[in-house]
N, C-alpha and C positions, 0 to 999 in steps of 0.2 A: 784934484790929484790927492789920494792917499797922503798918507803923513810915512815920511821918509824914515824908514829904521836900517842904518847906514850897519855891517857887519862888519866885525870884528879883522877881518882879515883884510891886509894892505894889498892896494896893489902892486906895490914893491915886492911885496915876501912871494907875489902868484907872476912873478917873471920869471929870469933865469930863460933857459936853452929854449921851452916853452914857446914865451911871449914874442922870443927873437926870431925863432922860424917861424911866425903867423905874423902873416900884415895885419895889423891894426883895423883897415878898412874890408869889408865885405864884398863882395865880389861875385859874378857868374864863374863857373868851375871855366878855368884854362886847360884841364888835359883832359880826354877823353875817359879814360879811367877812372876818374872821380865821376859821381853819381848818387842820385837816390839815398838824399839826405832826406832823417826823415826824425820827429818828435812825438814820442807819446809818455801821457796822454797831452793833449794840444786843447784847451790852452792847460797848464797846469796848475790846478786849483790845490792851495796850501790850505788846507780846512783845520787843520788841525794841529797841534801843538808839537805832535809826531813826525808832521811836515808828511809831502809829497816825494815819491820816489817818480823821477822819468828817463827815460831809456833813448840813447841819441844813435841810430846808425846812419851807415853809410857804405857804398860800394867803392873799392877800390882794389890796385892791385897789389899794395902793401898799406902798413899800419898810417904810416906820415904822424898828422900830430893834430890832436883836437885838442879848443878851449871853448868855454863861454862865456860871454860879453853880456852883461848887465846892461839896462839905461843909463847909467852914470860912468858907462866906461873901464868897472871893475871886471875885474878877468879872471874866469874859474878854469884851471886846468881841467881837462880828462884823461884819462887813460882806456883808453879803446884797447878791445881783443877782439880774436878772429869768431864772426858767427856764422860760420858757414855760407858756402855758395859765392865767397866771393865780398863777402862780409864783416862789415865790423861793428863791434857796438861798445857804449859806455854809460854807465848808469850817473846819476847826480840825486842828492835829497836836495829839496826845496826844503826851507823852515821858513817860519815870519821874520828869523834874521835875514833873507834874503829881498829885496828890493824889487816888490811888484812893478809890473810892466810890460814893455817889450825888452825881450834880452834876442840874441844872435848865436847860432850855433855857426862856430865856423873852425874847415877843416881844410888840411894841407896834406896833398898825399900826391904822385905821380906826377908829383914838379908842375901842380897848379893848387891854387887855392879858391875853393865856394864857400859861401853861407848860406843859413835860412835864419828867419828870425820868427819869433813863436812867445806869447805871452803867457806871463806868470799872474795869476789872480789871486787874491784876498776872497773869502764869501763877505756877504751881504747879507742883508734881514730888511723886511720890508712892511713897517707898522700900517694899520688901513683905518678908517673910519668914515664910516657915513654918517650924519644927522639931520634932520629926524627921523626913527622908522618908520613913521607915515606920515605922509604931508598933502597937502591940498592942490589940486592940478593947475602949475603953473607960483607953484609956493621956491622957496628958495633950499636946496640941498648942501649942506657944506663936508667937503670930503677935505680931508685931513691923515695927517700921518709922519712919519719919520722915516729915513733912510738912515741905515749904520754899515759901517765894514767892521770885520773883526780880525783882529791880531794874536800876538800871542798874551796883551795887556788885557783882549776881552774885545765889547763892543765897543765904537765911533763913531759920532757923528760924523755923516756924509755931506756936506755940504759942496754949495755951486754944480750940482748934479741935477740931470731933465731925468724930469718923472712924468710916464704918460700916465693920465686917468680913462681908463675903458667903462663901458657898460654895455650889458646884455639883457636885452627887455625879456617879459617870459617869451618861451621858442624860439628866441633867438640866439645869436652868437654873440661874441666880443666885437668892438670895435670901437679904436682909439678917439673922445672926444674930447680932449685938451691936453696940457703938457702946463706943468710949473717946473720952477727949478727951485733944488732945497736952499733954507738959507744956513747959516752959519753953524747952526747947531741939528743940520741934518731934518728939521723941519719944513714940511708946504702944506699950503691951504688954500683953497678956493669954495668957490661957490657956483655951482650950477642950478637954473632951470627946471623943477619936477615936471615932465609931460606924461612919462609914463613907468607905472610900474617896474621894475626890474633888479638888478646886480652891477653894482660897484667894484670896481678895483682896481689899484695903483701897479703901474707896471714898469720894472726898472731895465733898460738893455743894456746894463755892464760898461766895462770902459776897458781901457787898457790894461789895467791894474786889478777889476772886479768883476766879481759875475756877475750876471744879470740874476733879476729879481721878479718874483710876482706874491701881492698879498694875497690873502683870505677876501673873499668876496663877501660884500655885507649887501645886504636886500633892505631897499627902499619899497612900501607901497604909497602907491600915489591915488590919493579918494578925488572921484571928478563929484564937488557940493551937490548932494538932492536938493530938489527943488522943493518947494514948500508945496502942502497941501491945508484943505481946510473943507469941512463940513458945514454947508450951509442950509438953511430954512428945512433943519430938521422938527418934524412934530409925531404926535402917536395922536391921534386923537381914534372914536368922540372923548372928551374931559369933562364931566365924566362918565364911565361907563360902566354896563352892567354886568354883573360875576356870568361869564359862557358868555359873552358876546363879543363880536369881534374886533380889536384893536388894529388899527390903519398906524403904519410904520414910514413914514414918507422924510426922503432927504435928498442931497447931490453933493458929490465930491467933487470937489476944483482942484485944478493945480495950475500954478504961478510959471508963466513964461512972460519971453522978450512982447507978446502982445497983452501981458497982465493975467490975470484970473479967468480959467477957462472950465470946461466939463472934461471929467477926465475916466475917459472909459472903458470898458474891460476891468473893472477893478474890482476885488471882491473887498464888503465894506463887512463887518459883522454887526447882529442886534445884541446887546447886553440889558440886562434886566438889574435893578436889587433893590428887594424889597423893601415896605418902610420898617427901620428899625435893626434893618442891615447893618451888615460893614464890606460885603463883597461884592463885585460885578459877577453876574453870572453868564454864560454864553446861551444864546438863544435859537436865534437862526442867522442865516446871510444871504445876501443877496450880490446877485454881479451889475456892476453900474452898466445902464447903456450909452447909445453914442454920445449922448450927452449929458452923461457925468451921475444922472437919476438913478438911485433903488429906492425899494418897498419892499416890506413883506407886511400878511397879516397872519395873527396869531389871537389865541382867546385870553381873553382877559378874565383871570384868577385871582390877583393879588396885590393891593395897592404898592406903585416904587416909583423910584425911577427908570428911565428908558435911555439909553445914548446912541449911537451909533461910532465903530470904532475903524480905521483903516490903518491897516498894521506897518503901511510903508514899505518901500523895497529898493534898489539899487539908486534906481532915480528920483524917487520922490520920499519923504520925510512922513513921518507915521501923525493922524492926525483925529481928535476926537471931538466928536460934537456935543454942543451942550446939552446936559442930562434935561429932561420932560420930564416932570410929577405928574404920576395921574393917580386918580381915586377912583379906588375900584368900590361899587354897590352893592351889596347882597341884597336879595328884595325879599327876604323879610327879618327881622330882627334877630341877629343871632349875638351870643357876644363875642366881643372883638379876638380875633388868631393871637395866640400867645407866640412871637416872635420863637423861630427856633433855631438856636445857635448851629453857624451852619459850621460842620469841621472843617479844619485845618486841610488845603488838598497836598497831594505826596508831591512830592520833587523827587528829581534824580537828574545827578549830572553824568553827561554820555560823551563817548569820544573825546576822553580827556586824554593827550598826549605831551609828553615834556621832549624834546627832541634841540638839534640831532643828539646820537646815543651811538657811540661816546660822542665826548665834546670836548673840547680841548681847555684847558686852564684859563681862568679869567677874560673866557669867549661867553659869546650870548648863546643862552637858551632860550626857545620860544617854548612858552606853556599855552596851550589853547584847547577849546572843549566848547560845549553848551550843557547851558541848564536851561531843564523842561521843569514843568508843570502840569499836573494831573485837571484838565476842564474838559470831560467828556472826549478822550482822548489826551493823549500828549502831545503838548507845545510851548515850543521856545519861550520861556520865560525872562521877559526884558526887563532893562533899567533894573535890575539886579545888583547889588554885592557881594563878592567871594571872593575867599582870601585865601592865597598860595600858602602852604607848608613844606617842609623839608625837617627829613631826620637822618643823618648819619647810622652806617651798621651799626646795632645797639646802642643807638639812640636816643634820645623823644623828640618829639617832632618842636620844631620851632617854627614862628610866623617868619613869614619874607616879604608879601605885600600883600596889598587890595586892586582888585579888578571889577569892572563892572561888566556886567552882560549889554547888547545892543539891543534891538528892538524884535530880533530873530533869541536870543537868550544867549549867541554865541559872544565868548569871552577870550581873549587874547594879550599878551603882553612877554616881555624879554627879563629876560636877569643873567645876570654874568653867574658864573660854576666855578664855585672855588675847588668842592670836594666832591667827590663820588657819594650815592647815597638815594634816598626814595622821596619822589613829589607827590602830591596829592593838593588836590581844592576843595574848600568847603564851603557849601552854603548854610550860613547860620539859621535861617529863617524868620519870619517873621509873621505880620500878625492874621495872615491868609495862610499861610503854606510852613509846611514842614520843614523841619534841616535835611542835608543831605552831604553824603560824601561822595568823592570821586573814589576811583582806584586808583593804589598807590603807583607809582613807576620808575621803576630803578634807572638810573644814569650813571656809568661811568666817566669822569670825568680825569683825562689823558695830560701829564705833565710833559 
């Protein structure tokens, strides 16, 4: 129950002629003339400091005498006039000085007396939180948050109140999966279950005294573990071999289930090269595994290096690389040895960088997400990466917010709360393969 703000006026001073022609108790209408009591608006919500105006009629075939009756039994006169057709009506302000609840409108007119009874409400606000934003399938979710009413002193803890917790996986809809009640200070917490991806949020249904409530829905992702993989009984032979002749590429990709270490097929594995005296893996050719797990290519051998075989990984299975093969490449007749040549730096560029949603409301999450590519004979996701979030207010400079890494696709993701309105961007620094790069900037409004 609300915390009781008892008003000023007696109910001594709201008797007189009044109180004394209305019985005290409620009642179905005794004359046929009375009729078609009615409250608006219903229930009547006091938001504001201004208070609530609501409007009380009724049919009858003279004025008689209206009051209304609070929860606690205090007694507000009205004075009703004619509105037509047979009509009467009386208006009342609601303030926070009045006593949420059920109150009674009751009327005496054609020598019988009825009521109706109709509720006065307080607003509500209704905090939300989910944690973690991504968690592991069948990991533990804790949803958290606070209920408050607010008066004319401001916000309240709501306590001894049922709070349902809802969730809506993607394409689906809402539906209720637990209830806590708040404790003392308008706080609950529990803990659910990760199974699947989706939308949180705390949902209040009002009471006597309040309206009902629904938060901001916060999104959990739920990752189901890839499975490990591994490259085995990779080789390049012959070792060694002659400058134009042709190098044998042979390996098998596994991946780890409930029966252990298997061939794992359909999978496309790539060849990487780099030279001796290198520093960079180059891309070569690839091959698609068959049913049981094997690729191969052959290609000409040019240039003493190393060989590896790379599997980039994907929803299910985990990116995985096989050990590098030195081979020594022959020239057949005496030349002197290739003077190493610095290879450049390749381009970067980060693509599909989005800061959202836009607007966003105060000290709410923003997701920042994009990928960064890399320039290897086409562009491609550039993994296990670092970049870092910026932000500059209008006429600004920009400041650092955090660090992100790319996945194994080069795509990057993460949240931060928005205090201010103003422009994001991410940068990749570079490093000792690849170039720096920026995103584009992108403006966010940010809603008090």
């Amino acid at each position: 129950m609300l915390k009781r703000i008892h008003a000023a006026i007696a109910a001594m001073a709201l008797g007189g002629a009044v109180l004394a022609a209305l019985p005290a108790t409620a009642g179905a209408a005794t004359a046929a003339g009375l009729s078609d009591l009615a409250v608006s608006p219903s229930p009547v919500v006091v938001a504001t400091a201004g208070g609530t105006t609501a409007t009380f009629t009724y049919k009858a075939s003279d004025k008689g005498a209206a009051r209304l009756i609070d929860r606690d039994g205090r007694t507000v006169p009205l004075d009703p006039a004619p509105a037509g057709s047979g009509a009467f009506a009386a208006t009342y302000g609601f303030t926070f000085k009045d006593e949420p609840g059920v109150w009674t409108l009751q009327v005496r007119a054609d020598g019988g007396t009825a009521s109706k009874e109709f509720q006065v409400h307080w607003p509500t606000g209704l905090d939300f939180d989910a944690t973690p934003d991504v968690v592991g399938k069948g990991g533990s979710v804790k949803l958290s948050g606070a209920l408050t009413y607010r008066n004319g002193d401001g916000p309240h803890a709501y306590g001894g109140q049922k709070v349902h917790i809802a969730f809506k996986p993607a394409g689906g809809s809402y539906a209720r999966v637990a209830s806590v009640t708040t404790d003392g200070g308008g706080r609950f917490s529990l803990d659910r279950q990760a199974t699947e991806s989706g939308w949180w949020r705390a949902e209040f249904d009002g009471a006597t005294d309040a309206e009902p409530a629904t938060s901001d829905s916060d999104r959990v992702d739920v990752k189901v573990p890839a499975s490990r993989t591994r490259i085995t009984g990779f080789d390049a032979s012959p070792e060694p071999v002659v400058a134009g002749r042709t190098l044998r590429l042979r390996g098998k990709l596994e991946i780890s289930g409930f029966a252990g270490w298997s061939g794992y097929p359909g999978q496309q594995v790539k060849i990487l090269f780099k030279p001796a005296g290198g520093y960079r893996w180059q891309y070569v050719t690839s091959d698609r595994t068959d049913r049981y797990g094997r690729f191969g290519a052959d290609v000409k051998a040019r240039t003493t290096g190393w060989w590896r075989a790379e599997f980039a990984g994907n929803r299910g299975a985990v990116r995985s690389v096989s050990a590098a093969d030195y081979v020594t490449v022959r020239v057949p007749r005496p030349t002197p040895p290739p003077v190493p040549v610095p290879v450049p730096k390749a381009d970067t560029r980060i693509v599909q960088f989005d800061a959202s949603p836009e607007p966003v409301k105060y000290r709410k999450y923003l997701t920042l997400q994009g990928k960064l590519q890399v320039w290897d004979f086409g562009w491609e996701g550039y993994g296990h990466q670092k970049v870092t979030v910026w932000f500059k207010k209008p006429g600004g400079s920009w400041h650092y917010v955090k660090t992100l890494w790319t996945n194994s696709a080069g795509k990057f993701r993460g949240k931060t709360k928005a205090s201010a309105s103003g422009y994001w961007r991410v940068v990749f620094a570079g490093n000792g393969e690849a170039d720096r790069a920026n995103s584009r900037s992108d403006w966010v409004r940010v809603k008090r």
